[in-house]
C-alpha positions in Angstrom: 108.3 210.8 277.9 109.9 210.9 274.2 110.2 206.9 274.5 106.6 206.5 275.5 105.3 208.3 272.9 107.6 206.4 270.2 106.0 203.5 272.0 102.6 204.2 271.3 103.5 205.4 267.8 104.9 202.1 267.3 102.1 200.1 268.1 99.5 202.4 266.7 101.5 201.5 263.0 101.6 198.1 264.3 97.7 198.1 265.1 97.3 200.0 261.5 99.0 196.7 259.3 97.3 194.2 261.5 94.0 195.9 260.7 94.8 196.1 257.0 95.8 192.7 257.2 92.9 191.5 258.8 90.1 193.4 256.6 92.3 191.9 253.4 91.4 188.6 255.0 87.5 189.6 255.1 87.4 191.0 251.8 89.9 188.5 249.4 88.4 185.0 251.6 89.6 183.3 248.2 92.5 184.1 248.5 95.0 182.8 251.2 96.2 184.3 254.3 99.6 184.5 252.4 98.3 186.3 250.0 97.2 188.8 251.8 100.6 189.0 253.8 102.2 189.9 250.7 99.9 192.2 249.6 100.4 194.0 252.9 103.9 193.8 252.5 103.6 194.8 249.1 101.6 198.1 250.6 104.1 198.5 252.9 107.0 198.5 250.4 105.2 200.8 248.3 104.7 203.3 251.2 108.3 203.1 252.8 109.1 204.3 249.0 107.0 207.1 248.4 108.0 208.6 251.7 111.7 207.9 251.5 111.1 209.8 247.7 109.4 212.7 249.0 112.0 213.4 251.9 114.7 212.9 249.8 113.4 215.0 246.8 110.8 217.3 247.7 111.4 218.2 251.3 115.0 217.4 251.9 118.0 218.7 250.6 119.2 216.5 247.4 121.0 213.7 248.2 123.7 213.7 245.4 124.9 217.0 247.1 124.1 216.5 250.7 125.2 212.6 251.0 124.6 211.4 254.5 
């Protein structure tokens, strides 16, 4: 049941970056398809950061105290 749903969670995010993708291909048709890969990627980076700040500042304990 739990790995079902982290299925579907996982391909839902997939499905989310493939769409972004996708419309960045629609919308920068100048540009080419490896540019938009790396400005998904670049999205991605950005977001992996912002939520690995927040647990590890704002709603986790601080990590130079609690290491691990």
């Amino acid at each position: 049941e739990k790995m079902a749903l982290l299925v579907v969670c996982a391909f839902l995010c997939l499905s989310c970056w493939v769409s972004l993708y996708f419309i960045l291909c629609t919308l920068n048709g100048s540009r080419s398809y490896e540019w938009n890969c790396r400005l998904v990627t670049l999205v991605h980076g950005i977001l992996a950061v912002c939520i690995t700040a927040y647990i590890g500042y704002v709603d986790g304990p601080w990590p130079f105290t609690h290491p691990g």
